[in-house]
DRENTORKOL-3810 file (N, C-alpha, C; in nm, 4 decimals):
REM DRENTORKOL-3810
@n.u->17.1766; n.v->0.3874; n.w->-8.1230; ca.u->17.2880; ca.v->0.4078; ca.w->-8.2140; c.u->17.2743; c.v->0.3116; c.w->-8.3311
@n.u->17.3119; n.v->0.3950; n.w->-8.4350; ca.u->17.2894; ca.v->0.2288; ca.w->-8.5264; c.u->17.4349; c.v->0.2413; c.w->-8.5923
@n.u->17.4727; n.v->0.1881; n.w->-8.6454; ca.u->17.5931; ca.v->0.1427; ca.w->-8.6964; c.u->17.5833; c.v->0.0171; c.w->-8.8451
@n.u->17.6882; n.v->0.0758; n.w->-8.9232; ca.u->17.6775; ca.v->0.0223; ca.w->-9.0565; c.u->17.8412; c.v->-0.0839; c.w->-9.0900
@n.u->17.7797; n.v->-0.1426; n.w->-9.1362; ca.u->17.8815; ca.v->-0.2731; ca.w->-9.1457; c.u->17.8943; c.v->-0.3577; c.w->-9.3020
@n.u->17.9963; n.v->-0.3877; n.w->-9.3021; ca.u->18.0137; ca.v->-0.4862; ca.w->-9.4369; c.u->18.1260; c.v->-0.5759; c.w->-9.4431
@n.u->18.1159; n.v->-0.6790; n.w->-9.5443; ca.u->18.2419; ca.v->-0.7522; ca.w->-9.5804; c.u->18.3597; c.v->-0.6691; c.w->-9.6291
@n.u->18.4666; n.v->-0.7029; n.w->-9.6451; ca.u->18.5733; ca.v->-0.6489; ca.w->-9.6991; c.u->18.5885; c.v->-0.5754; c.w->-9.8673
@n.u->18.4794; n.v->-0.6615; n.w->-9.9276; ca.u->18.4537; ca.v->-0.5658; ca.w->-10.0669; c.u->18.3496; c.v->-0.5267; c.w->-10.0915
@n.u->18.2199; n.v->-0.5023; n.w->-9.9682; ca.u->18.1199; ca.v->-0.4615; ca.w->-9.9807; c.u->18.0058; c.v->-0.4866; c.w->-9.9928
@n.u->18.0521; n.v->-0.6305; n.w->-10.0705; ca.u->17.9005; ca.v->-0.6556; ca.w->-10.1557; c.u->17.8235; c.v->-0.7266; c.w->-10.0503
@n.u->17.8460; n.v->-0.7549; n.w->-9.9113; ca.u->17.7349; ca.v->-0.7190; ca.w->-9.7814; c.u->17.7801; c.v->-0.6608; c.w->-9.7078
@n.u->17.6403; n.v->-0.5557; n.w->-9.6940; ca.u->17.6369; ca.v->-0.4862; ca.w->-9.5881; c.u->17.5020; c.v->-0.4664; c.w->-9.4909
@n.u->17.5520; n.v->-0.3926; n.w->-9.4489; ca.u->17.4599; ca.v->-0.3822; ca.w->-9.3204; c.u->17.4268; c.v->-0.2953; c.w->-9.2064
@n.u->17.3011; n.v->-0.2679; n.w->-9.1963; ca.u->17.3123; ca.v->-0.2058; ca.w->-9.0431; c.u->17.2194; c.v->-0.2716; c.w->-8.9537
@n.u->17.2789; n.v->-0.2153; n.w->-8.8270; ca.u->17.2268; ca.v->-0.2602; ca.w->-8.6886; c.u->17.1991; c.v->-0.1616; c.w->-8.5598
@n.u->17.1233; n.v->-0.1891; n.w->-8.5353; ca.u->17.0738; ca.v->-0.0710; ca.w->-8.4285; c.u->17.1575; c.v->-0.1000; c.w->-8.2844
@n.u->17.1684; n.v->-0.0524; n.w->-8.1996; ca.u->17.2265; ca.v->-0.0521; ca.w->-8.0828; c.u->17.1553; c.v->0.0158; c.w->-7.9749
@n.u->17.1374; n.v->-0.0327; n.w->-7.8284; ca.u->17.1134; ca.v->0.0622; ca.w->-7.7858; c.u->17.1938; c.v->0.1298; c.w->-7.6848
@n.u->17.2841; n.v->0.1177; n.w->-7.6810; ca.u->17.3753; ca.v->0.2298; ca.w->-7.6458; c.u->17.5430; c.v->0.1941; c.w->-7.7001
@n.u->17.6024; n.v->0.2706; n.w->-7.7200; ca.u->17.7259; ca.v->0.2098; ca.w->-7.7712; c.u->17.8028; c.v->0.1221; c.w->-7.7821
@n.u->17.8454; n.v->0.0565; n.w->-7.8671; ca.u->17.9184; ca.v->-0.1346; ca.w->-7.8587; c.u->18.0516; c.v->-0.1324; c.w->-7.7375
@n.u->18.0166; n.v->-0.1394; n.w->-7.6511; ca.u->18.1753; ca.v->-0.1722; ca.w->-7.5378; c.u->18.2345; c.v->-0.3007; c.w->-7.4932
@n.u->18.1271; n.v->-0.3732; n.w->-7.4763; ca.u->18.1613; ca.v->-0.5432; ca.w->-7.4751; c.u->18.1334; c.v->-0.6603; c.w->-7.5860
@n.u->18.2396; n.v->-0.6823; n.w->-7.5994; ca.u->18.2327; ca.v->-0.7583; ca.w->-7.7191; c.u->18.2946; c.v->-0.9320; c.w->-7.6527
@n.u->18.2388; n.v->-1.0611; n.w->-7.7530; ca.u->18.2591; ca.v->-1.1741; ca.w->-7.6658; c.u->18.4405; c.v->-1.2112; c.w->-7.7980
@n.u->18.4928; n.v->-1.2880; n.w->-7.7228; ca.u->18.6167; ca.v->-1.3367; ca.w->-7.8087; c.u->18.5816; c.v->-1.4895; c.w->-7.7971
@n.u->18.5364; n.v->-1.5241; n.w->-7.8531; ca.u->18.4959; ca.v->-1.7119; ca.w->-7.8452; c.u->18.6133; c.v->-1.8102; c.w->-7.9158
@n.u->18.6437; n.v->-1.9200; n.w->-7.7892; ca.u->18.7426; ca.v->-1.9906; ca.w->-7.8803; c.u->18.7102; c.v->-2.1209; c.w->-7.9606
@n.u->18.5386; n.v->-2.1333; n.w->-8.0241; ca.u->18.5135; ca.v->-2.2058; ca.w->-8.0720; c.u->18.5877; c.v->-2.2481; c.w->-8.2011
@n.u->18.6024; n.v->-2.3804; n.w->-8.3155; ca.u->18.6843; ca.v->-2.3990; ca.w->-8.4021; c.u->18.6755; c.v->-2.2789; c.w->-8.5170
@n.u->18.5383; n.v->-2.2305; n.w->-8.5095; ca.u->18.5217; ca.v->-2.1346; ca.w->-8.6135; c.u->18.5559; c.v->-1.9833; c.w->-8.5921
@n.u->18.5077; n.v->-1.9504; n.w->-8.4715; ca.u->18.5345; ca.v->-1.8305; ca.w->-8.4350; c.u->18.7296; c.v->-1.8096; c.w->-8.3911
@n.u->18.7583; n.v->-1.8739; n.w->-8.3628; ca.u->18.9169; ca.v->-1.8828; ca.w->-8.3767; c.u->18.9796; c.v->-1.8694; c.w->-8.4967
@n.u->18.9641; n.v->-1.9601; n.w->-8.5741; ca.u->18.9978; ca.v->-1.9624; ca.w->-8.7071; c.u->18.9746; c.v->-1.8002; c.w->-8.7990
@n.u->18.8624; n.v->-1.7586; n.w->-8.7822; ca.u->18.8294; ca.v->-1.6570; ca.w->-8.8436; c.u->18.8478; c.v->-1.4842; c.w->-8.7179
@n.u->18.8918; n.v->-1.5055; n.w->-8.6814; ca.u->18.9477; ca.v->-1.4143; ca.w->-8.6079; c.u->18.8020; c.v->-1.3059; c.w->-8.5160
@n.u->18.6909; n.v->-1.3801; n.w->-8.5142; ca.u->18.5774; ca.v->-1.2784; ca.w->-8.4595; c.u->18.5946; c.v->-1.2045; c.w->-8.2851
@n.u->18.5419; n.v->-1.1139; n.w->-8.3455; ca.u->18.5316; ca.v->-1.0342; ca.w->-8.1983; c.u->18.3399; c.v->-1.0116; c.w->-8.1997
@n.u->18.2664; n.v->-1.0860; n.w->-8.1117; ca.u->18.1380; ca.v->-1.0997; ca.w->-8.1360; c.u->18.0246; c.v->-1.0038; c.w->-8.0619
@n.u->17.9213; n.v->-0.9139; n.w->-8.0833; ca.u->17.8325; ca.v->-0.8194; ca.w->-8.0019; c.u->17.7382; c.v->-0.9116; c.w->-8.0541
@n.u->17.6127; n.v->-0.8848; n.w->-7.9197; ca.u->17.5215; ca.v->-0.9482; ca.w->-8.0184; c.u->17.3970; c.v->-0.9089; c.w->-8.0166
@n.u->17.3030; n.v->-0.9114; n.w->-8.0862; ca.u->17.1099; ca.v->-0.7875; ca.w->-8.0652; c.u->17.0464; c.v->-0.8909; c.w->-8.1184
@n.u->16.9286; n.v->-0.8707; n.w->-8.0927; ca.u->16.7939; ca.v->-0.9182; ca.w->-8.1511; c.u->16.8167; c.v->-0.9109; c.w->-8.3026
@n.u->16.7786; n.v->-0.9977; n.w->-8.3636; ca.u->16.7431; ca.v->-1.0042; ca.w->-8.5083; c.u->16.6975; c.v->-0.8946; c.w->-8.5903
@n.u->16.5781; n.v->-0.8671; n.w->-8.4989; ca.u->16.5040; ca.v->-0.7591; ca.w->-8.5422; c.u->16.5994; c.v->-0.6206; c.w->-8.5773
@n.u->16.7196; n.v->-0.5740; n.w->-8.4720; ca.u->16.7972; ca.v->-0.5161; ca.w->-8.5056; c.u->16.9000; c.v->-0.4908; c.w->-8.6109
@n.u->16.8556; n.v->-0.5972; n.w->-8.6948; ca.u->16.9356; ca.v->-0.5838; ca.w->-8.7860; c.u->16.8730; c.v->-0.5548; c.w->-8.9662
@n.u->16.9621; n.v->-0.4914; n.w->-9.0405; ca.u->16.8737; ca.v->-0.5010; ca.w->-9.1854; c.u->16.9728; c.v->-0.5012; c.w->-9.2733
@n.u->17.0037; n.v->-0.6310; n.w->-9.3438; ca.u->17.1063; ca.v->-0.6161; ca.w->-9.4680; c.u->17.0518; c.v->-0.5489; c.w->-9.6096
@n.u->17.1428; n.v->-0.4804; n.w->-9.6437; ca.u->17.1195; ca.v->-0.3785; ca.w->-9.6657; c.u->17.1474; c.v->-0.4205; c.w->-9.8547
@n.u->17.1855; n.v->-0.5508; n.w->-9.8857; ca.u->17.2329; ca.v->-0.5828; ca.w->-9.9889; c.u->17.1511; c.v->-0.7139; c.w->-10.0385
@n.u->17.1539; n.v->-0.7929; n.w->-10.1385; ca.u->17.1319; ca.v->-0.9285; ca.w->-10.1840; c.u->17.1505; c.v->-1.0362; c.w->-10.1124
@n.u->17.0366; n.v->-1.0547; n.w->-10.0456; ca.u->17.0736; ca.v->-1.1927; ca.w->-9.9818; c.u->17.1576; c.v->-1.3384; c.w->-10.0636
@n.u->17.1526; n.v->-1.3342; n.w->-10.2101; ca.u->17.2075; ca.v->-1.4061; ca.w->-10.2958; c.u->17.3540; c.v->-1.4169; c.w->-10.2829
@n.u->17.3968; n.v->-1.2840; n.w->-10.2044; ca.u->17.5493; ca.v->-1.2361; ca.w->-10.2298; c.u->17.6253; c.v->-1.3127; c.w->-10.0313
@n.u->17.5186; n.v->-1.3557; n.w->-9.9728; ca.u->17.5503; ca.v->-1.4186; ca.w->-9.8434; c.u->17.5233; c.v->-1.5577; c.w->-9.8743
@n.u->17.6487; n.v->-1.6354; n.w->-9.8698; ca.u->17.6671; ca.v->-1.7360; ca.w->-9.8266; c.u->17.6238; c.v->-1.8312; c.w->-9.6700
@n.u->17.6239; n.v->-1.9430; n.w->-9.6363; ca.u->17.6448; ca.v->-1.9925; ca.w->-9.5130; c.u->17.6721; c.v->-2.1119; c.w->-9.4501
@n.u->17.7460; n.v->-2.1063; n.w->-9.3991; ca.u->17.7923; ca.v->-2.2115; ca.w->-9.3092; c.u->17.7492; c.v->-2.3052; c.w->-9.1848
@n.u->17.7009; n.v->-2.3969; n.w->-9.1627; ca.u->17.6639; ca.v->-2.4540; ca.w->-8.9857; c.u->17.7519; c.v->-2.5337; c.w->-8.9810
@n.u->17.8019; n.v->-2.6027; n.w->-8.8982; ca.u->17.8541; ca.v->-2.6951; ca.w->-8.8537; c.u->17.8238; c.v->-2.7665; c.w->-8.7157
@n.u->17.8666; n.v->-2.8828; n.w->-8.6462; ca.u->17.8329; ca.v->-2.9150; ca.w->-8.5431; c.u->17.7010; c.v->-2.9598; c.w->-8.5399
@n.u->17.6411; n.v->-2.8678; n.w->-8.3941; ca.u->17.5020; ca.v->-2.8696; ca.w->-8.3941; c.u->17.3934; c.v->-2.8522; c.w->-8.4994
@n.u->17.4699; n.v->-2.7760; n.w->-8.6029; ca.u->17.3756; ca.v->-2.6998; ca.w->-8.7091; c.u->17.2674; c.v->-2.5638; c.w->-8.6748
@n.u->17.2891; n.v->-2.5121; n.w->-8.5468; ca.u->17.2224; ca.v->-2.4387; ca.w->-8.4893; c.u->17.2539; c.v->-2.2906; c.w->-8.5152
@n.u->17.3669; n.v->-2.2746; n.w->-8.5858; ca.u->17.3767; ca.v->-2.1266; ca.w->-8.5868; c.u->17.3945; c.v->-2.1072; c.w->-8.7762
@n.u->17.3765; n.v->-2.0103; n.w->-8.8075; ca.u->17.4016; ca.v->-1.9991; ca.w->-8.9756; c.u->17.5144; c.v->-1.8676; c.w->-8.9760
@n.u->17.6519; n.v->-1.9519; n.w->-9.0150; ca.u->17.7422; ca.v->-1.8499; ca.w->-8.9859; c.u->17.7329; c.v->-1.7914; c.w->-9.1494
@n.u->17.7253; n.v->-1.6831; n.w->-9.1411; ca.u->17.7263; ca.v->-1.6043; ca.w->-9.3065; c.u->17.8786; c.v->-1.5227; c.w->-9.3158
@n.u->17.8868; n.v->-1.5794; n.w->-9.4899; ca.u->18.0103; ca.v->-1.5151; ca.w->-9.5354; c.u->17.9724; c.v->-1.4367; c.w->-9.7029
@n.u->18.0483; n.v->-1.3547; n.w->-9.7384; ca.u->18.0285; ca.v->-1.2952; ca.w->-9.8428; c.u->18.0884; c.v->-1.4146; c.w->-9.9318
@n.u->18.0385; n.v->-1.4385; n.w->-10.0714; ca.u->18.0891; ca.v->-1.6050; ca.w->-10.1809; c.u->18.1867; c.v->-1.4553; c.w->-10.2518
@n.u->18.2022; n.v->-1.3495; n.w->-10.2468; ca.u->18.3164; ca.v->-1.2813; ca.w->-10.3421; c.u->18.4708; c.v->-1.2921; c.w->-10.2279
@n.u->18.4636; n.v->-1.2054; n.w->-10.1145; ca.u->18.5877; ca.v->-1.2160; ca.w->-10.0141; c.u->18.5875; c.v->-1.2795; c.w->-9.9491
@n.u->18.5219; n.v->-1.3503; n.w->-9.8687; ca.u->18.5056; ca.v->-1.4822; ca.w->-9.7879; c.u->18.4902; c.v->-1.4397; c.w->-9.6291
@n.u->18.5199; n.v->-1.2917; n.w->-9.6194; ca.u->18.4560; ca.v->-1.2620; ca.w->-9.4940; c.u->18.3608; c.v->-1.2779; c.w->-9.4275
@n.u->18.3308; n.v->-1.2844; n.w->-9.3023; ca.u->18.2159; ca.v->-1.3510; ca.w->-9.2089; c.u->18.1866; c.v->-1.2447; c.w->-9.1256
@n.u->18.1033; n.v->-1.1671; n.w->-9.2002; ca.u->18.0482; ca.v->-1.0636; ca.w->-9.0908; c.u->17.9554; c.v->-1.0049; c.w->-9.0061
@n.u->17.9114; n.v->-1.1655; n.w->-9.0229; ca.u->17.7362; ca.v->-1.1775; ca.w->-8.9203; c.u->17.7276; c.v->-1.3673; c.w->-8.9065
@n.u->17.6218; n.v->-1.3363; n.w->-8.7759; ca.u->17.5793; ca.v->-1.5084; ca.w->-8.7892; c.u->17.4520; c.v->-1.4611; c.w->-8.6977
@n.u->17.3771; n.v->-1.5847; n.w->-8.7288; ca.u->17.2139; ca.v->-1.5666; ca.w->-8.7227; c.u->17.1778; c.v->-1.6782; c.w->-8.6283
@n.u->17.1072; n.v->-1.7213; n.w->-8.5343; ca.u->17.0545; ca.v->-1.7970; ca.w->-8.4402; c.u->16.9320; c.v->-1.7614; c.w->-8.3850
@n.u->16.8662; n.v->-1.8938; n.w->-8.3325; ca.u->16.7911; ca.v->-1.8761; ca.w->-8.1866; c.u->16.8513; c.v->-1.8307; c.w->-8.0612
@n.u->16.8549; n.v->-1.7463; n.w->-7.9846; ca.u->16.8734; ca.v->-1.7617; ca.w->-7.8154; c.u->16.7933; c.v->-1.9255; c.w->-7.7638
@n.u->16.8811; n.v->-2.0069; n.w->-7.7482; ca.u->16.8537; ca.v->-2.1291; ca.w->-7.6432; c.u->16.7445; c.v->-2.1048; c.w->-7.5074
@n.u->16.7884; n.v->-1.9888; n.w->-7.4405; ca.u->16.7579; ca.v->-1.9227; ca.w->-7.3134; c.u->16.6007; c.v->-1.8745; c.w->-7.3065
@n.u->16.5887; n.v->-1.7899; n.w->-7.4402; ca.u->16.5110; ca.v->-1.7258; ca.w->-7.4476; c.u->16.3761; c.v->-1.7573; c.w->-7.5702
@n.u->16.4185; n.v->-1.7738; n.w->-7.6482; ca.u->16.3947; ca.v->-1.8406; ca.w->-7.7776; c.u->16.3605; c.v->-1.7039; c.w->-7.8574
@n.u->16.4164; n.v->-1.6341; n.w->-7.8559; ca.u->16.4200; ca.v->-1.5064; ca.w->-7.9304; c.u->16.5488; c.v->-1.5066; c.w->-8.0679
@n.u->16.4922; n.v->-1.4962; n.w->-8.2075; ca.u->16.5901; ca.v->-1.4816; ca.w->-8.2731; c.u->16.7178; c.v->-1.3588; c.w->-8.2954
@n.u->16.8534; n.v->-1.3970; n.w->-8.2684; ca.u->16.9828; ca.v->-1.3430; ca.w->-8.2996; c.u->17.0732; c.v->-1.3215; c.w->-8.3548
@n.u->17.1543; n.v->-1.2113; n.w->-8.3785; ca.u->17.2286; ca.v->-1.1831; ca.w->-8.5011; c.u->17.3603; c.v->-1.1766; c.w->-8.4516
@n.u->17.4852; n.v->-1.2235; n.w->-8.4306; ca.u->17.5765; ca.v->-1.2169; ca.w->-8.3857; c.u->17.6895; c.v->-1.1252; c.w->-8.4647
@n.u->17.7179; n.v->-1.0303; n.w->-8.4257; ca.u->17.8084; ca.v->-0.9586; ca.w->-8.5347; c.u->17.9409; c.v->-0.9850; c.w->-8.4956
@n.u->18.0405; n.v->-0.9574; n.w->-8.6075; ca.u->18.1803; ca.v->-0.9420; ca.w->-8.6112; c.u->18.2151; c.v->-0.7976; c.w->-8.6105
@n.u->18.2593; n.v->-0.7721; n.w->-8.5048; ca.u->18.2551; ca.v->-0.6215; ca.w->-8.4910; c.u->18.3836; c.v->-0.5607; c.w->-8.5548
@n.u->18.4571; n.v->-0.6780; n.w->-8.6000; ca.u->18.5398; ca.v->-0.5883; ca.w->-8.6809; c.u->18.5089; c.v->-0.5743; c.w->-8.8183
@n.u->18.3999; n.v->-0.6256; n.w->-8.8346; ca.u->18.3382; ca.v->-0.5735; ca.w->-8.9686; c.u->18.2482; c.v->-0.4279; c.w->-8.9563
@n.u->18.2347; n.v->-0.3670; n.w->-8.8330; ca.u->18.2224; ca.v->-0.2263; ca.w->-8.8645; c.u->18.3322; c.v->-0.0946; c.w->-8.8222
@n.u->18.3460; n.v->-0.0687; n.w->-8.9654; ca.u->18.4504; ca.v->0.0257; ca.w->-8.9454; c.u->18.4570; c.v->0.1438; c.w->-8.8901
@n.u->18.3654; n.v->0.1973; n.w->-8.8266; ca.u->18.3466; ca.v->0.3023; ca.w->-8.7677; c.u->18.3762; c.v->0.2671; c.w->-8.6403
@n.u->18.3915; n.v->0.1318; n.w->-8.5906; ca.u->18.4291; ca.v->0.0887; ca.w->-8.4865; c.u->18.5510; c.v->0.1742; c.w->-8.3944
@n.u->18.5580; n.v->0.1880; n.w->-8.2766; ca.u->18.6999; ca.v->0.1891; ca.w->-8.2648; c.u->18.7637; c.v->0.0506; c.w->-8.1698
@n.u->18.8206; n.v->-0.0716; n.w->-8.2042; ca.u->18.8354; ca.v->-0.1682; ca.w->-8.1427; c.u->18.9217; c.v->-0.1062; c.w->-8.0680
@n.u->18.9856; n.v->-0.0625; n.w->-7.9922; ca.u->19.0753; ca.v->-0.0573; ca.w->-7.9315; c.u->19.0301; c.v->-0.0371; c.w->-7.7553
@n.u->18.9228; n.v->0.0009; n.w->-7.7527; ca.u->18.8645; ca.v->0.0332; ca.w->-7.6403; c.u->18.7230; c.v->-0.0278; c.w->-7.5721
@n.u->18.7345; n.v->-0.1457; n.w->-7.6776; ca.u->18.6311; ca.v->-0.2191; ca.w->-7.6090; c.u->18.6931; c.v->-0.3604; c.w->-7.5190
@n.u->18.5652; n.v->-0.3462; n.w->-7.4173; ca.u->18.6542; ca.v->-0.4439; ca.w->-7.3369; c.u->18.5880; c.v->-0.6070; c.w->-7.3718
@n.u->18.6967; n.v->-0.7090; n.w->-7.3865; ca.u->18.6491; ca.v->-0.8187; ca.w->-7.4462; c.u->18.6516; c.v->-0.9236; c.w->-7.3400
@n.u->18.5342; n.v->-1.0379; n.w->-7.3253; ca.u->18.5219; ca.v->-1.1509; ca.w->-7.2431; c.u->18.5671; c.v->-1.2504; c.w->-7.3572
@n.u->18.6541; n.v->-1.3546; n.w->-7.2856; ca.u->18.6331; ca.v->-1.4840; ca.w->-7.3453; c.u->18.5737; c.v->-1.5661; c.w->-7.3115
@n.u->18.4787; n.v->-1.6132; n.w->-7.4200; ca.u->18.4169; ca.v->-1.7268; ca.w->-7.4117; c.u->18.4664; c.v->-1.8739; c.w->-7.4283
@n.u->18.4350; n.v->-1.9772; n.w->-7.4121; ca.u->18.5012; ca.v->-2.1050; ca.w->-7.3796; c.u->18.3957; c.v->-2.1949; c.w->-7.5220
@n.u->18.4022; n.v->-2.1087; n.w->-7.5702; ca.u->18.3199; ca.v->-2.2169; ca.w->-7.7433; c.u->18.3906; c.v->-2.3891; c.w->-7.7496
@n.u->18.4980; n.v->-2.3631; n.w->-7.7092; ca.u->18.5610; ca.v->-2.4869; ca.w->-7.7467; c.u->18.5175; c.v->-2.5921; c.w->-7.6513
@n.u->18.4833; n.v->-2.5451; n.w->-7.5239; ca.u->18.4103; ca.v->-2.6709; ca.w->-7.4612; c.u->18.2940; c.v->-2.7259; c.w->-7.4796
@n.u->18.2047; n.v->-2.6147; n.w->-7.5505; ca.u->18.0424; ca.v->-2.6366; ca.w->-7.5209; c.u->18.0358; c.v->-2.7546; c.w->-7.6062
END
């Protein structure tokens, strides 16, 4: 499945491949992911292809410095973040799944994660 995604005025977007439909999504209560309201899926890097100006993505680390949270510099939305897997050492794209609108959130079932302890 692939699925297409963007900030709130567009100017990133994106798609991402799936391989079978988005149903679990993580709710993390880290300082950032709280703050910004994410509901998180997440694929291989490779799965992903922005589809716009990388000039037009901003980014953020904090903490560890280990993850590159990206926001659009026009709306300030955050609708991807980029990492290593720790586990695996495979690079990852963490999406905000409410940045795709074709979504239907209502029926996915969400885990919380404990961000705030790690």
């Amino acid at each position: 499945m692939q699925y297409q995604g963007s900030c709130h005025c567009g100017r990133i977007a994106f798609t991402v491949q799936a391989q079978a439909p988005i149903t679990d999504v993580i709710d993390c209560n880290c300082s950032m992911c709280r703050r910004r309201g994410s509901l998180l899926w997440f694929a291989p890097r490779e799965a992903f292809a922005l589809a716009t100006d990388p000039a037009d993505v901003a980014t953020y680390q904090f903490n560890k410095h280990h993850i590159d949270h990206h926001h659009c510099r026009e709306c300030g939305t955050a609708p991807y973040s980029e990492a290593v897997d720790p586990r695996s050492g495979v690079p990852m794209v963490a999406i905000n799944v409410r940045c795709l609108p074709e979504l239907d959130l209502s029926g996915l079932s969400v885990t919380s994660h404990d961000g705030a302890a790690a």
